[in-house]
MARZA-683329 format. One line per 4 residues: their letters; for each residue x, y, z of N, C-alpha, C. Coordinates in steps of 0.001 Angstrom, whole numbers, plus 500000, padded with zeros to 6 digits. Last residue first. Layout:
N
A) X:Y:Z:X:Y:Z:X:Y:Z  ...
END
This chain:
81
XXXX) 280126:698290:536901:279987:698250:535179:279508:697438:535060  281454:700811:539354:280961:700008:538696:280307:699582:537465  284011:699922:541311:284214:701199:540266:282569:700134:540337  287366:700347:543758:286059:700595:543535:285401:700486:541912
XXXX) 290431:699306:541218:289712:700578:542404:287802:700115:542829  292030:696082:541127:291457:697383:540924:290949:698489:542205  294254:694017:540571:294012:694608:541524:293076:696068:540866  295183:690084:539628:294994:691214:539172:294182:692644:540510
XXXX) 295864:687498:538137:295764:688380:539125:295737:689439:538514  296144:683672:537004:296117:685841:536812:295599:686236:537720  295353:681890:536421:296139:682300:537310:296208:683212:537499  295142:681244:533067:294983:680559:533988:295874:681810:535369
XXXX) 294764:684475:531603:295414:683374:531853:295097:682747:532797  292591:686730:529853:293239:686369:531137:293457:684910:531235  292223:689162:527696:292324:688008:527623:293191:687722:528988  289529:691870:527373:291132:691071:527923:290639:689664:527946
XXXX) 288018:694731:526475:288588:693118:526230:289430:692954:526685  286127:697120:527386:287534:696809:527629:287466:695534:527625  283964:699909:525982:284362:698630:526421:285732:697987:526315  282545:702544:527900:283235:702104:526951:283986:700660:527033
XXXX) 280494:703590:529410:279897:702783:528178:280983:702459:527124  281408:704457:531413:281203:705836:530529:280640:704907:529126  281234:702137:532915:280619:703290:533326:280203:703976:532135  282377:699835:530984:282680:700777:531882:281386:701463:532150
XXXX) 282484:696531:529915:281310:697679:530122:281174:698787:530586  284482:694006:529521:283711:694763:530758:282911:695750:529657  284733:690616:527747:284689:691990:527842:284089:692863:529144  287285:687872:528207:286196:688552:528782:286252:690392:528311
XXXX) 289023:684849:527588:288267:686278:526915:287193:686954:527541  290084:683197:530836:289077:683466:529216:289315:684140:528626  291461:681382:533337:291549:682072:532656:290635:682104:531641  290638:679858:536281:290348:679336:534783:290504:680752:534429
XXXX) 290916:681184:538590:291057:680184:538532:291779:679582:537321  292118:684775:539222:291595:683965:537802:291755:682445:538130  291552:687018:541764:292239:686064:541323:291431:685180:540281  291879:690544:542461:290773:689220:541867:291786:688146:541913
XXXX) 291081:692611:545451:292265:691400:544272:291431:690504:543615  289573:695769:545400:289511:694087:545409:290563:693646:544351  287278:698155:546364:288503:698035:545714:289170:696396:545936  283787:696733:545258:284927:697654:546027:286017:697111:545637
XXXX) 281396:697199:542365:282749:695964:542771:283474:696989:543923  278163:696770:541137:279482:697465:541694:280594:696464:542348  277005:695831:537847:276739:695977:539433:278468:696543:539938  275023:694852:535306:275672:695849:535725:275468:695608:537895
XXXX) 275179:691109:534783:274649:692260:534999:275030:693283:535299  277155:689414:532312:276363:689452:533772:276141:690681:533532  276985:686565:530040:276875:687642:530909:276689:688010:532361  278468:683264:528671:277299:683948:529430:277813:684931:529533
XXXX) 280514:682289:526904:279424:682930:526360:278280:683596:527309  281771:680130:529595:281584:680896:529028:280563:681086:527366  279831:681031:533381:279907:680174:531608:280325:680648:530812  281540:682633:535459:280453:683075:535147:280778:681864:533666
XXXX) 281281:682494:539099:281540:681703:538066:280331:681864:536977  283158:684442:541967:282030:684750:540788:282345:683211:540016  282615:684448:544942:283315:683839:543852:282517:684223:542854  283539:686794:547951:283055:686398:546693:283503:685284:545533
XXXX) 284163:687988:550660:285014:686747:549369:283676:686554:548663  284996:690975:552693:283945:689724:551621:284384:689185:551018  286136:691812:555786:286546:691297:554362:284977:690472:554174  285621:692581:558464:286879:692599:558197:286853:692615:556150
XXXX) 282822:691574:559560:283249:692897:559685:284443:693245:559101  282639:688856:556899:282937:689308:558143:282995:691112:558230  282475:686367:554974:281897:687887:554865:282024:687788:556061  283222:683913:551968:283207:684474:553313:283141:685747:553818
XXXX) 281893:683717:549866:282659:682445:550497:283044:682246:552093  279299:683741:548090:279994:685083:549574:280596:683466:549671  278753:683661:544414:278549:683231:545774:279610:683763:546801  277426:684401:541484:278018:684904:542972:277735:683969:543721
XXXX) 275726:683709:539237:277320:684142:539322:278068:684406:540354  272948:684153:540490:273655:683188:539432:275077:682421:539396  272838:686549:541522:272674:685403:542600:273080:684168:541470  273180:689719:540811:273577:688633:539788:273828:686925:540437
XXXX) 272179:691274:542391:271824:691457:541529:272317:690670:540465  273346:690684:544984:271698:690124:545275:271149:690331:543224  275868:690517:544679:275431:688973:545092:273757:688951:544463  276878:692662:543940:276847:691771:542727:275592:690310:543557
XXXX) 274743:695707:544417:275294:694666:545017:275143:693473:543931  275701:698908:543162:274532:697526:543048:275377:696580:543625  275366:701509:544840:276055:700531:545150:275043:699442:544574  274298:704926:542586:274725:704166:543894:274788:702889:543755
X) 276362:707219:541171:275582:706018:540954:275552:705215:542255
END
């Protein structure tokens, strides 16, 4: 599948905080009850301002609920959903 970019395919929810030859920062802020769109993520620390209930969307169309705490962290692979 090739690379959806979150910025240009979800400009709502994204903003580049900072982007260099080195690293991208992204913020996502997404309402809650809102969505977002399928798009790709590289391998990346998230950090949780405001913790929620959020579902993902995998790839293979299977879906993963979590509940995330103020603060949370967290580390994945590439992937996209």
């Amino acid at each position: 599948m090739p690379y959806i970019d979150p910025i240009e395919s979800s400009p709502d929810h994204y903003t580049v905080l900072l982007e260099n030859e080195h690293v991208r920062m992204p913020e996502m802020i997404v309402p809650p009850g809102a969505g977002d769109v399928r798009h790709s993520l590289s391998e990346k620390t998230v950090y949780f301002i405001t913790g929620g209930k959020t579902k993902v969307t995998t790839e293979d169309a299977s879906v993963v609920e979590m509940e995330l705490l103020d603060g949370a962290t967290m580390w994945h692979e590439a992937r996209t959903h």
